[in-house]
C-alpha positions in Angstrom: 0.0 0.0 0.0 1.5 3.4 -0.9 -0.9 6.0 0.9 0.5 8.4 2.7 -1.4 10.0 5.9 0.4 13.4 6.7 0.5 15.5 10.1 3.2 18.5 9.5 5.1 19.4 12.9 4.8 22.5 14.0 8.6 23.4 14.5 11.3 22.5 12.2 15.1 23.7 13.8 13.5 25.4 16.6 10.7 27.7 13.9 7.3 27.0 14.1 6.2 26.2 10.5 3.6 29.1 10.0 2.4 28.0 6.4 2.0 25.1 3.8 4.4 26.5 1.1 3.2 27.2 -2.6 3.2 23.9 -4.4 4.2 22.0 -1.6 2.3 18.7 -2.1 1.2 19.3 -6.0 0.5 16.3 -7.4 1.0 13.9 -5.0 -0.5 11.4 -6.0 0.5 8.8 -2.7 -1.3 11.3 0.1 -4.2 10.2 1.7 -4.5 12.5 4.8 -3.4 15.5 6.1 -3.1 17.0 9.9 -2.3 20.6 10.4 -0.9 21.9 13.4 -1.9 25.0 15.5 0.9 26.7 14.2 0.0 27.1 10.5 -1.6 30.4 9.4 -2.1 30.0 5.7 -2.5 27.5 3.4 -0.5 28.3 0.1 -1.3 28.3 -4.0 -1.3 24.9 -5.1 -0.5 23.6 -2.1 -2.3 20.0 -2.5 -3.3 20.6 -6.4 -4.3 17.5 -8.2 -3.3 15.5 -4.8 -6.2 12.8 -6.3 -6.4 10.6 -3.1 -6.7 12.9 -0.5 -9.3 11.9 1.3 -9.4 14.2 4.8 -7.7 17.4 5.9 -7.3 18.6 9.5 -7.3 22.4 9.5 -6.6 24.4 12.5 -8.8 27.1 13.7 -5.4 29.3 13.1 -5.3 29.4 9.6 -6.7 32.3 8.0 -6.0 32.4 4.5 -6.1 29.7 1.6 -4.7 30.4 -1.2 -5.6 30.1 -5.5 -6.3 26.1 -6.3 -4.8 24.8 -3.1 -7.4 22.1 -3.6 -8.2 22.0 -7.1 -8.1 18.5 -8.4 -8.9 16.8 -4.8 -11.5 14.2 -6.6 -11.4 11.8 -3.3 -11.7 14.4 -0.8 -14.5 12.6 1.5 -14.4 15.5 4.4 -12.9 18.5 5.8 -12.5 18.4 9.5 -11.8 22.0 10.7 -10.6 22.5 14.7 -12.1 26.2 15.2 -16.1 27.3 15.3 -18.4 28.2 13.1 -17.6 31.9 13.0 -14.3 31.5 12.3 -15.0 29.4 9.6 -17.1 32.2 8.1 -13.8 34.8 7.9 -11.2 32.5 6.3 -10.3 34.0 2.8 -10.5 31.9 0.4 -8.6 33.1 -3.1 -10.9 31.5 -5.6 -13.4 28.3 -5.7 -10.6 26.1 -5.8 -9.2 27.0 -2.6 -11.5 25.5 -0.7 -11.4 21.9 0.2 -15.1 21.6 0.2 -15.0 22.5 -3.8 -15.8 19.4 -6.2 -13.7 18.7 -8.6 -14.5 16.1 -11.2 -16.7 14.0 -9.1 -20.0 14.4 -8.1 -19.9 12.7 -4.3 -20.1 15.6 -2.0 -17.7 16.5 1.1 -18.9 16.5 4.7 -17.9 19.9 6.6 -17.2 19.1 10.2 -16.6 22.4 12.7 -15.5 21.1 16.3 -16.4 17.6 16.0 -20.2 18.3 14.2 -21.3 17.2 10.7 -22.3 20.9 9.4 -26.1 19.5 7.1 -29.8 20.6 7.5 -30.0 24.2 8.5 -27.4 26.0 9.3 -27.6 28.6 11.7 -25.0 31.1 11.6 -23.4 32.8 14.9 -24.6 36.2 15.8 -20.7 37.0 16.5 -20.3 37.0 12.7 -20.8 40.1 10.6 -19.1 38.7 7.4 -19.6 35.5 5.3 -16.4 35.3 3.5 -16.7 34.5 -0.6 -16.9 31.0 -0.9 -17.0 29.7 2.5 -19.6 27.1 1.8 -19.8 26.2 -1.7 -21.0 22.4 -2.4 -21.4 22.6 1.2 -25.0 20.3 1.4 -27.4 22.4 3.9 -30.9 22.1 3.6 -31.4 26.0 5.0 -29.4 28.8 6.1 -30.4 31.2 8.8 -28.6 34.9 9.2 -28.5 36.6 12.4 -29.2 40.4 12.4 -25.0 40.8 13.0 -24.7 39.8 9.6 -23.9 42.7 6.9 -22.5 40.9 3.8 -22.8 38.0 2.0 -19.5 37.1 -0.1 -19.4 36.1 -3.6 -20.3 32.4 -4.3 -20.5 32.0 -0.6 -23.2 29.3 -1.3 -22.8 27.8 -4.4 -24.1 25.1 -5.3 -24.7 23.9 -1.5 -27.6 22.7 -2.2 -30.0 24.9 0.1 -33.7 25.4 -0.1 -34.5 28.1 2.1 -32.9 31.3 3.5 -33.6 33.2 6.7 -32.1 36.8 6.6 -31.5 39.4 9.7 -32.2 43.0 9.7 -28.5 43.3 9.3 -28.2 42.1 6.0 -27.0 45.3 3.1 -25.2 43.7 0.9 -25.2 39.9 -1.0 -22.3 39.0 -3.7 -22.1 38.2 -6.8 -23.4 34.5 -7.6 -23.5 34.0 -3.8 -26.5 31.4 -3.9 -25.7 30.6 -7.5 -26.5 26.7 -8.4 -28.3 26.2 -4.9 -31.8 25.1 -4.6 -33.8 28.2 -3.2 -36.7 28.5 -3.5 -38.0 30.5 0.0 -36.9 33.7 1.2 -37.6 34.9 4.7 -37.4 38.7 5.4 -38.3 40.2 8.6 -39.8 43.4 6.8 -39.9 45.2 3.5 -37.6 47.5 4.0 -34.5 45.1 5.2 -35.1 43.4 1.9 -35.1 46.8 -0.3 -31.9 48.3 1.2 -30.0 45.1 0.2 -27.6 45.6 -2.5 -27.4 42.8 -5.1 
């Protein structure tokens, strides 16, 4: 058997590895799993691209930033366990549709999102810490619903796509939605909680 399961240290000569370098694991075709450690802040360009039998990443709730078609290519990516909450999930910048793990590429079997140990399906119900649904945070992610608490003001580009949901709750909080943000997704039911929240939102 040639898979490869993967946990990066955290320190390497006494420096505490802060990123998965640009190309780092392109095309490795051998790597089946990955664990990231506490230490890693960003995720670089290409950094798992066309890595075909990756199955599961562990990311940390440290990282912040994933860079262009880090994950492009991932065909047997099953699930992404991340380590942080829900909210923090929400402000990771993602460069692009293929930098996030959850992203299909050439297959049609979704991935399963799990925040701190739970399976992320049915309605999701987004913190009222968060104010900001980074672009694409949950594309192909598989909700049913999605509810918005009045803290949220934006929407990201293609923050949704294709994920699948049916129905969508918004706050009072809510000004502006992104380009293609529900693009793909099954909704059909939006849920204002007055006229004028729904006019002032910019489209």
């Amino acid at each position: 058997d040639d898979s490869t399961s993967v946990a990066l240290r955290a320190e390497i000569d006494g420096k505490p590895v802060t990123a998965v370098s640009d190309d780092a694991f392109e095309g490795c075709a051998a790597l089946t799993s990955v664990t990231l450690p506490d230490t890693v802040e960003r995720i670089g360009e290409k950094a798992f691209y066309f890595c075909t039998r990756l199955a599961s990443i562990v990311i940390d709730a440290n990282v912040k930033s994933i860079g262009k078609l880090a994950f492009h290519g991932c065909a047997g990516m099953r699930y992404v366990a991340y380590q942080g909450d829900l909210a923090a999930w929400c402000d990771i910048e993602f460069d692009g549709m293929g930098a996030n793990p959850l992203c299909l590429s050439y297959t049609e079997t979704r991935r399963r999102l799990i925040v701190s140990g739970e399976v992320i399906e049915g309605e999701l119900a987004i913190p009222d810490t968060v104010e900001e649904i980074k672009p694409y945070a949950f594309v192909y992610c598989g909700v049913t619903g999605v509810v918005l608490p009045d803290s949220v003001a934006r929407v990201g580009e293609y923050a949704f796509w294709s994920s699948g949901i049916s129905s969508l709750t918004i706050g009072r909080g809510l000004t502006d939605i992104g380009d293609e943000a529900f693009r793909s997704s099954a909704l059909a039911r939006v849920d204002a909680p007055d006229l004028d929240t729904w006019l002032r939102i910019k489209f």
